[in-house]
Backbone as CSV, one residue per row, in Angstrom:
resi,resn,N_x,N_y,N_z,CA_x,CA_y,CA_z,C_x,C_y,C_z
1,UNK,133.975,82.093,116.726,135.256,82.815,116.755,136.071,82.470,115.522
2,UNK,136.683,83.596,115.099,137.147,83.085,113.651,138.815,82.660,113.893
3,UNK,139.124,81.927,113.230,140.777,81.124,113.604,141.217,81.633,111.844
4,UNK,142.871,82.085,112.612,143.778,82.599,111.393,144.229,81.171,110.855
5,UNK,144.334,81.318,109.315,144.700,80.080,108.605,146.069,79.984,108.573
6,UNK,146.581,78.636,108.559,148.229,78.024,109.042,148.461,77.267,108.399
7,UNK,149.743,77.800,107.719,150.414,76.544,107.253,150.167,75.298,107.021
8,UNK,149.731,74.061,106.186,149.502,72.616,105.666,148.035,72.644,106.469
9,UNK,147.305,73.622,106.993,145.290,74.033,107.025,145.065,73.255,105.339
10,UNK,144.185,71.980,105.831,143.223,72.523,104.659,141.140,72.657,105.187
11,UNK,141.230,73.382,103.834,140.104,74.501,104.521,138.759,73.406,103.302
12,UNK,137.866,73.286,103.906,136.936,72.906,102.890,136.010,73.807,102.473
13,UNK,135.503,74.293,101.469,135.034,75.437,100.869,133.409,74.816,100.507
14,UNK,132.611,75.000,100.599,131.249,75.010,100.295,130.151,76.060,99.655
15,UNK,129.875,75.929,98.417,129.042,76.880,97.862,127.801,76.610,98.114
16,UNK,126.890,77.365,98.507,125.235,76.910,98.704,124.212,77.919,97.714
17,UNK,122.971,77.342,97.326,122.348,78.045,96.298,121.072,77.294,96.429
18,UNK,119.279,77.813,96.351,118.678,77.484,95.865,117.915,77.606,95.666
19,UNK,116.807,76.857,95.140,115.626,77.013,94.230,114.124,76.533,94.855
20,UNK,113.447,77.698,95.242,112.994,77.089,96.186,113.077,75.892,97.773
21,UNK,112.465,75.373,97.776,112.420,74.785,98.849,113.892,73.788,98.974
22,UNK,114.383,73.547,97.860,115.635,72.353,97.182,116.864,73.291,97.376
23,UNK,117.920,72.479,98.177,119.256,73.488,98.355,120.318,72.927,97.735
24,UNK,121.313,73.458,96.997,122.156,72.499,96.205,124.145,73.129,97.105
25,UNK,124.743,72.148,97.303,126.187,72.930,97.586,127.292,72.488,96.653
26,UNK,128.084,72.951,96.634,129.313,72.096,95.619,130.770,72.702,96.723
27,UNK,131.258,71.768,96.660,132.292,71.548,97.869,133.628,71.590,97.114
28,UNK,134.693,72.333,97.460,136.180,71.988,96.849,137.273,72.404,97.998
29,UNK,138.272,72.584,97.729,139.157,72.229,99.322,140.754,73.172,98.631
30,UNK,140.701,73.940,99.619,142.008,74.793,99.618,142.873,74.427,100.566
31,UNK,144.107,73.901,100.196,145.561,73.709,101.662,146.145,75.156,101.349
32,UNK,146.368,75.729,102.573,147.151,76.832,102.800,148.497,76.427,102.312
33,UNK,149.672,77.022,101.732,150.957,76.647,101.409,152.072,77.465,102.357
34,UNK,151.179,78.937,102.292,152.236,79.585,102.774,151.764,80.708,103.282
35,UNK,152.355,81.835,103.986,151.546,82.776,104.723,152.586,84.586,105.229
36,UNK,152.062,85.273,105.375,152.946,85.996,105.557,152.187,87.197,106.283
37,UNK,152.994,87.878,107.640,152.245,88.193,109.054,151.648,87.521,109.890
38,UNK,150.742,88.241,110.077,149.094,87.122,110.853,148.271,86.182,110.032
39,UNK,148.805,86.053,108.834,148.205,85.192,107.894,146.260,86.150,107.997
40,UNK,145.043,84.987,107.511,144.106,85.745,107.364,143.371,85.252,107.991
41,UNK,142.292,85.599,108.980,141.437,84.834,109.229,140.333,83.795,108.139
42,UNK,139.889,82.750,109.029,138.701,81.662,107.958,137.474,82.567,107.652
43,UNK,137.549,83.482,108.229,136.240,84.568,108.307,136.057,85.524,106.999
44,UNK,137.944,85.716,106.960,138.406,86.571,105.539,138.012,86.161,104.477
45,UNK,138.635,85.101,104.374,138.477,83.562,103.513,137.104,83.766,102.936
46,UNK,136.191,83.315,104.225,134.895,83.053,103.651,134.183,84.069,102.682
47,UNK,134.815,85.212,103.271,134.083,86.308,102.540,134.797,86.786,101.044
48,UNK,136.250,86.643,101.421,136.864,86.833,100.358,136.214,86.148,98.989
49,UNK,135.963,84.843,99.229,135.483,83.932,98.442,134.372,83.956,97.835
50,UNK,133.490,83.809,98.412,131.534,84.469,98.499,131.639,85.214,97.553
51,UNK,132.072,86.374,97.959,132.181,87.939,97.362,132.511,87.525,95.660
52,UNK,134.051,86.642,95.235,134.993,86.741,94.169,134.196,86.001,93.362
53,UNK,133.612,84.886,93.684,133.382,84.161,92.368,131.380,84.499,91.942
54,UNK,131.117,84.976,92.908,129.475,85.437,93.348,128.979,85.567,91.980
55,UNK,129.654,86.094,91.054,128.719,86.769,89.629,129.103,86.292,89.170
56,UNK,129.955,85.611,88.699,130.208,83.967,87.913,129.511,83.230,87.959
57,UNK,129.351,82.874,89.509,128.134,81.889,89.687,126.669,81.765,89.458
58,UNK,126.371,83.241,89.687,125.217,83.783,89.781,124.389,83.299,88.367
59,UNK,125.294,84.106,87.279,125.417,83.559,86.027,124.802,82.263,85.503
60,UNK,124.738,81.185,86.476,125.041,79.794,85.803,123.498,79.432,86.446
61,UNK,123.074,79.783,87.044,121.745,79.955,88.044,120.693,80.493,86.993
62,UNK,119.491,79.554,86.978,118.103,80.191,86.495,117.732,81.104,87.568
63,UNK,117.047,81.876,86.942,116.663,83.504,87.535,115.753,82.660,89.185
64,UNK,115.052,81.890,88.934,114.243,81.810,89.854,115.253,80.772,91.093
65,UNK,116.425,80.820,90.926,117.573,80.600,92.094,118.078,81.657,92.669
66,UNK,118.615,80.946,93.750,119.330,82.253,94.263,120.776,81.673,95.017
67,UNK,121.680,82.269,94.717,123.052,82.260,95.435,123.154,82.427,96.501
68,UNK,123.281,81.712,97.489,123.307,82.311,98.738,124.352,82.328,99.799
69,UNK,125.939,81.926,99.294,126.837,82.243,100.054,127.775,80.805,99.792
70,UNK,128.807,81.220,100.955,130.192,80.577,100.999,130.497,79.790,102.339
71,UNK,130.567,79.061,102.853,131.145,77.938,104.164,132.050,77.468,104.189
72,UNK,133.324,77.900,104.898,134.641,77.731,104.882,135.001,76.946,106.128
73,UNK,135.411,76.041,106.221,136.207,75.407,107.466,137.478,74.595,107.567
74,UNK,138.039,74.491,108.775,139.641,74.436,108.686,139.586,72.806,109.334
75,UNK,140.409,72.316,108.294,140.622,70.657,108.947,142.165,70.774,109.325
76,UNK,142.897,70.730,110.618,144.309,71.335,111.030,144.676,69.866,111.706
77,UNK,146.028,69.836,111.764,146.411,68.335,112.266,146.887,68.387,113.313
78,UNK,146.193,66.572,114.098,146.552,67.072,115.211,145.755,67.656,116.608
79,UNK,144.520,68.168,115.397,143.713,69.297,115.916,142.394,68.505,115.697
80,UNK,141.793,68.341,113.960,140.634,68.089,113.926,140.239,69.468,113.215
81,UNK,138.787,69.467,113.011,137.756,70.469,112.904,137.859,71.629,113.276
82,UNK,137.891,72.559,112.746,137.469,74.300,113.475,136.339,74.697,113.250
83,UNK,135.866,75.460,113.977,134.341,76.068,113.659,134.433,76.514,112.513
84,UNK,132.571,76.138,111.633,132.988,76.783,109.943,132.589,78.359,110.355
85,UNK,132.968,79.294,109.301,132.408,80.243,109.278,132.109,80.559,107.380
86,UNK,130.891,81.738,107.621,129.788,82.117,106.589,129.747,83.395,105.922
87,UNK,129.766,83.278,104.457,129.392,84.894,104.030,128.642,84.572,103.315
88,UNK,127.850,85.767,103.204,126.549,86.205,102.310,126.887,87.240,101.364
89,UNK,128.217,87.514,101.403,128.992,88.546,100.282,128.680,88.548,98.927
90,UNK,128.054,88.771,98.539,127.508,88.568,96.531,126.337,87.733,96.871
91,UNK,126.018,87.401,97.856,124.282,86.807,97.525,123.109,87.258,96.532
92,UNK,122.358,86.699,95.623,121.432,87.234,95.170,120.966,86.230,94.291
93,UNK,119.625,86.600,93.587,118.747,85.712,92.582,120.057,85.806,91.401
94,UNK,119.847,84.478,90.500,120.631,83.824,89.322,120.026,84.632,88.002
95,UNK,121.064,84.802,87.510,121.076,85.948,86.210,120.707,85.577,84.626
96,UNK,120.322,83.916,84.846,120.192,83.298,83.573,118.721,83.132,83.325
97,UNK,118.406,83.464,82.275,116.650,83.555,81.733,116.106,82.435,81.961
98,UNK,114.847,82.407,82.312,113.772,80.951,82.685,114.143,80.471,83.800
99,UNK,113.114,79.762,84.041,113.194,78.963,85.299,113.929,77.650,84.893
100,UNK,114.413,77.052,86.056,115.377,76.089,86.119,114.546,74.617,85.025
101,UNK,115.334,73.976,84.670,115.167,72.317,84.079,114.880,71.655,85.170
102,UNK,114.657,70.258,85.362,114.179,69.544,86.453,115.711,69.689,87.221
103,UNK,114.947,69.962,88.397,117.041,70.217,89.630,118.013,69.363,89.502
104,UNK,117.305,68.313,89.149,118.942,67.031,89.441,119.870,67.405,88.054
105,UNK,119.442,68.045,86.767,120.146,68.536,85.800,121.211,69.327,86.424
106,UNK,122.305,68.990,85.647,123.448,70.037,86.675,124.740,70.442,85.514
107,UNK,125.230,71.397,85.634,126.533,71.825,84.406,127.404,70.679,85.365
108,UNK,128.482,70.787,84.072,129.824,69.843,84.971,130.980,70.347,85.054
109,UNK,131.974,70.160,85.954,133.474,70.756,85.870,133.977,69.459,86.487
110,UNK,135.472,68.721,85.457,135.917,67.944,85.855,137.557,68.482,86.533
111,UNK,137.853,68.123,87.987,138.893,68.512,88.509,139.830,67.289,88.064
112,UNK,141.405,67.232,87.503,142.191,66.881,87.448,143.356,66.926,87.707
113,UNK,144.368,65.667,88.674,145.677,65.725,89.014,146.436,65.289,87.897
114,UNK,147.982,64.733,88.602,148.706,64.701,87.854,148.519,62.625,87.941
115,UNK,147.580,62.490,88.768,147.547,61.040,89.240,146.385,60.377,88.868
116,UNK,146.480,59.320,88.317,145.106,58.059,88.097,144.353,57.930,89.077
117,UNK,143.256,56.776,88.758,142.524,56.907,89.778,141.397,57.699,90.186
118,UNK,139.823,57.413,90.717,139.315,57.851,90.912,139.456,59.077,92.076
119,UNK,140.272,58.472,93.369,140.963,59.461,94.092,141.124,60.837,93.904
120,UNK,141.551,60.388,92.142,142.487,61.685,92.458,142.133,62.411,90.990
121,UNK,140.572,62.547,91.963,140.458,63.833,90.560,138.716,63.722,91.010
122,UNK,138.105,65.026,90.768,137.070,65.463,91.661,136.067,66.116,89.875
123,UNK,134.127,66.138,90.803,133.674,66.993,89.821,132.811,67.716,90.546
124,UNK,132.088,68.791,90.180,131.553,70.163,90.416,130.089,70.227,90.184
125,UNK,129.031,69.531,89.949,128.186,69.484,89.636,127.202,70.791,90.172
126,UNK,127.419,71.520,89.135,126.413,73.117,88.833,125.603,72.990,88.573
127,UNK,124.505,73.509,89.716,123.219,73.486,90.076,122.164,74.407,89.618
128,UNK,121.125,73.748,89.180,119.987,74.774,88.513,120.008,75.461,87.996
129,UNK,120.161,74.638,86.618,120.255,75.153,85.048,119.230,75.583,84.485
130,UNK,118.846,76.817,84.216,117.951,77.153,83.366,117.868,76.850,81.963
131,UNK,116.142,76.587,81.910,115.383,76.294,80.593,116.602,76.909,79.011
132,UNK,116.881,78.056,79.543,117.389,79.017,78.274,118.548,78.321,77.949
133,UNK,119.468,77.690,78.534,120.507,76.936,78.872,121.063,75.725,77.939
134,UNK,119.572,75.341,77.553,119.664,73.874,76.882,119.129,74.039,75.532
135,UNK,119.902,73.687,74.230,119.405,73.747,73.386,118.035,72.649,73.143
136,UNK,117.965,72.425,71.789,116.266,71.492,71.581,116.691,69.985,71.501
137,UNK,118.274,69.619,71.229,118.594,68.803,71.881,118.854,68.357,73.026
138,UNK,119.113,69.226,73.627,119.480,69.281,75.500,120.656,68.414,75.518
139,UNK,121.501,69.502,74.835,122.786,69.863,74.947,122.927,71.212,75.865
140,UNK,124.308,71.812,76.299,124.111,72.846,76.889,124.667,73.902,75.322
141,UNK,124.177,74.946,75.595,124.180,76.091,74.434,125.811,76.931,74.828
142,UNK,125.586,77.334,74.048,127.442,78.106,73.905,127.664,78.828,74.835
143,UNK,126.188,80.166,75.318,126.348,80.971,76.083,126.471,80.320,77.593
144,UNK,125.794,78.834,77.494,126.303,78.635,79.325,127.420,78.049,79.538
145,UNK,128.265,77.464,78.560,129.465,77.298,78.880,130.070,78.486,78.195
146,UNK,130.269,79.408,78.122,130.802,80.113,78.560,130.665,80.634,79.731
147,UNK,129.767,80.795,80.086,129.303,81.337,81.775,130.109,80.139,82.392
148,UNK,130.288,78.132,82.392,130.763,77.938,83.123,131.670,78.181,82.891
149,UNK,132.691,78.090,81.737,134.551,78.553,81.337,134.489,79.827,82.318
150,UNK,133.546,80.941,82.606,134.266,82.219,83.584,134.634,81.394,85.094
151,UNK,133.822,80.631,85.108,133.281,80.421,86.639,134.557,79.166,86.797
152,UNK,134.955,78.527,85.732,136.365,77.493,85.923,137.520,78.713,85.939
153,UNK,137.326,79.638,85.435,138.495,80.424,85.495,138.721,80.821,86.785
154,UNK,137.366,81.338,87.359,138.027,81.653,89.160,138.746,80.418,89.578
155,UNK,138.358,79.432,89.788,138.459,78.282,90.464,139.941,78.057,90.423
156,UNK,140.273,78.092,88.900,141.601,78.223,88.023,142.868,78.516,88.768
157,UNK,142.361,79.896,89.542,143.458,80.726,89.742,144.097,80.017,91.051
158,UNK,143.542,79.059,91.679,144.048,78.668,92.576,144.603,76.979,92.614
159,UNK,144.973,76.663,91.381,146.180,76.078,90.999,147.847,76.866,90.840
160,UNK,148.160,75.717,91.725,149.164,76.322,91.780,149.906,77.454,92.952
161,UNK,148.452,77.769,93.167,148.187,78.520,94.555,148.254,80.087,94.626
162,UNK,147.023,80.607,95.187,147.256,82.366,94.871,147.118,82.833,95.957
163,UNK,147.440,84.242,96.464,147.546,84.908,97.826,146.442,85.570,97.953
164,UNK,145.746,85.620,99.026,144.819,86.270,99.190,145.135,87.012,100.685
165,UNK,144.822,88.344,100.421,145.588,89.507,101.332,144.217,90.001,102.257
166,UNK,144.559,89.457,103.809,143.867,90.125,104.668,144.185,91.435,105.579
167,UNK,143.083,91.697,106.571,143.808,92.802,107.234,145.314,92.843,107.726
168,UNK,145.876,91.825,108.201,146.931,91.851,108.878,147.567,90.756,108.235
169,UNK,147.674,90.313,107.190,148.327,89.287,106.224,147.744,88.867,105.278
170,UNK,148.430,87.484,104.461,148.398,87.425,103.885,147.804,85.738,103.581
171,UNK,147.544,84.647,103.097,147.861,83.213,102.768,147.766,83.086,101.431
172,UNK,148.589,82.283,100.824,148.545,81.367,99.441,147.718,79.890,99.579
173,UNK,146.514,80.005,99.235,145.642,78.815,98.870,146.161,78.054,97.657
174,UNK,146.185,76.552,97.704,146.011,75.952,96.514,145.021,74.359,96.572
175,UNK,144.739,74.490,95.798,143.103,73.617,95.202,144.242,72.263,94.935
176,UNK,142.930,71.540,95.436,143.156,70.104,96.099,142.369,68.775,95.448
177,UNK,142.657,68.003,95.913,141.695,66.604,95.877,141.666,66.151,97.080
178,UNK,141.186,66.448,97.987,141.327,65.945,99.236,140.552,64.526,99.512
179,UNK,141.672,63.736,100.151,141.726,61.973,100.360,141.389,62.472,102.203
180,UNK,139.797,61.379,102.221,139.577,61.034,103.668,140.815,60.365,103.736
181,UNK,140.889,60.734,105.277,142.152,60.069,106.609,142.322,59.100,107.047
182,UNK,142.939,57.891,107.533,142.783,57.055,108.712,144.091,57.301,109.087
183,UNK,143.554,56.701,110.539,144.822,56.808,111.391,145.945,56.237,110.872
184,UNK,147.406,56.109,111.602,147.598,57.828,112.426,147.150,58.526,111.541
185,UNK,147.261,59.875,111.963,147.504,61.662,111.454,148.602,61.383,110.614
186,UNK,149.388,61.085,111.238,150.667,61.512,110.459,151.558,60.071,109.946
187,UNK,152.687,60.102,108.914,152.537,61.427,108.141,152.074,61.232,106.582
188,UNK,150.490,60.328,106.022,150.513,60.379,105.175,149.816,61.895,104.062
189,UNK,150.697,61.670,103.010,149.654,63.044,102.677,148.231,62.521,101.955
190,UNK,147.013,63.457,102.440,146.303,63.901,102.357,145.138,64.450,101.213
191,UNK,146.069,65.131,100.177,145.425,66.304,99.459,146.590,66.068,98.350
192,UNK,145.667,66.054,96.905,146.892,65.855,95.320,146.523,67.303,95.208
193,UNK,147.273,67.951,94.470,146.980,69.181,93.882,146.260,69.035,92.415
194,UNK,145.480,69.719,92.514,145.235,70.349,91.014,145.466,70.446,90.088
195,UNK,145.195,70.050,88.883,146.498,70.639,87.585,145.671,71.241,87.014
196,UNK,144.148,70.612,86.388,142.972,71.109,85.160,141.502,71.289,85.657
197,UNK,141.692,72.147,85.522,139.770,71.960,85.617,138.792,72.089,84.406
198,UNK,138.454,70.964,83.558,137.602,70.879,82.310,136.338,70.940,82.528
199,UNK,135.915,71.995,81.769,134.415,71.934,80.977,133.707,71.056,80.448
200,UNK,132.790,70.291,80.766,132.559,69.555,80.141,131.146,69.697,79.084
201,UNK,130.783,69.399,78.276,130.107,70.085,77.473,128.512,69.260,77.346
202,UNK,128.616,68.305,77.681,127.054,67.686,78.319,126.626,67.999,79.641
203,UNK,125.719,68.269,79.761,125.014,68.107,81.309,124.958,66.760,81.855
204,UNK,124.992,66.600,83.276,124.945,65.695,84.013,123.938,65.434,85.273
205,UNK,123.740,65.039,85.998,123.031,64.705,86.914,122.953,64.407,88.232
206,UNK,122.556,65.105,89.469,122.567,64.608,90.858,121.224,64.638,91.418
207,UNK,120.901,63.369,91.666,119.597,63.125,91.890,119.149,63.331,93.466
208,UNK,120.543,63.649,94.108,120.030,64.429,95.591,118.999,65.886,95.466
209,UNK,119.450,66.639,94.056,118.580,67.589,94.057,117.312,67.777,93.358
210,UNK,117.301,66.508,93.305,115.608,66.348,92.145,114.636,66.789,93.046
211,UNK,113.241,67.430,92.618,112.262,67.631,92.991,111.695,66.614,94.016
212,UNK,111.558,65.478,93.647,110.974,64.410,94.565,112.094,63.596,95.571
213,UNK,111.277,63.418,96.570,112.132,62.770,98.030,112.579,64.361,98.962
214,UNK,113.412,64.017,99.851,113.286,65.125,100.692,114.811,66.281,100.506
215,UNK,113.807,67.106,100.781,114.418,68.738,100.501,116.333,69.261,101.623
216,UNK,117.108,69.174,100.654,118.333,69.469,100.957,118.221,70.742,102.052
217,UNK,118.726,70.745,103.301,118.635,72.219,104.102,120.207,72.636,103.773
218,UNK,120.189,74.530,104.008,121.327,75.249,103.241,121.791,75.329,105.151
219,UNK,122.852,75.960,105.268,123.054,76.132,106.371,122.784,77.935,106.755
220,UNK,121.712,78.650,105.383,121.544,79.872,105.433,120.243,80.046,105.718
């Protein structure tokens, strides 16, 4: 059942994609700010999302990947957990020539607050980079950062916080650093906002998605 998003919701966002048998996700976190009507359902959300950044992403993907959707869920206080919900909105095989580099190779996006600290500031590790990707140094080549600069630009827009308009309303998302909890609930905050999201111009590494040891499941 899909639940309308509320006020100080934050929603955790999950991208899934992969390459063969190996599934890769990259996770970032929207707090609702503000809302107007029925606000939108997490269902909207999910799809809204899926759908917007889909060919950006797609982009950054060796051909022999595939995009395969968006997982949205609501952490509400007080409350706990809401059921996640799923789109397959822009799903499809990755638009970049050759087959992928070894999987744990990954593009980077560094998230930045206004605050020190490891806390408080997040990274993006973009999954299954194609061969074409890397120059003969194995550096990344101009054309894939630019593909990631499009794909930081979606992300972008939700500093600061942007509205996204459902059937019967409306919510303003804004991009987070979200800090695990301990008790109480209340009232420490939670979530730094956003200020930068940098490109970073070397490749990096997550060795959860390397070829060897056992195979990541997508929730698709």
């Amino acid at each position: 059942m899909a639940n309308n998003i509320a006020v100080g919701d934050r929603v955790m966002c999950r991208i899934w994609s992969r390459d063969e048998e190996q599934a890769a996700v990259n996770t970032f976190w929207l707090a609702c700010t503000a809302t107007t009507g029925a606000s939108i359902g997490d269902d909207e959300l999910a799809g809204f999302l899926s759908d917007d950044y889909a060919g950006d992403y797609k982009a950054l993907l060796s051909f022999k990947a595939t995009y395969l959707g968006t997982v949205v869920q609501i952490w509400r206080y007080a409350v706990g957990w809401l059921n996640d919900q799923s789109s397959t909105a822009g799903t499809g095989i990755g638009t970049y020539s050759s087959e992928a580099l070894p999987r744990q190779v990954t593009g980077l996006l560094s998230l930045k607050t206004d605050f020190g600290g490891q806390k408080n500031r997040g990274r993006l590790y973009i999954p299954f980079v194609s061969k074409a990707a890397a120059t003969e140094e194995g550096e990344p080549t101009a054309d894939y950062l630019t593909a990631l600069e499009n794909f930081r630009t979606h992300l972008a827009l939700y500093i600061g916080g942007d509205t996204i308009v459902g059937i019967a309303g409306s919510a303003t998302m804004q991009l987070g650093i979200y800090h695990r909890r301990k008790p109480p609930l209340e009232p420490p905050v939670d979530m730094t906002a956003v200020q930068r999201i940098i490109v970073k111009t070397a490749f990096a590494t997550q060795r959860r998605r390397g070829t060897l040891g056992k195979a990541n499941k997508s929730p698709f």
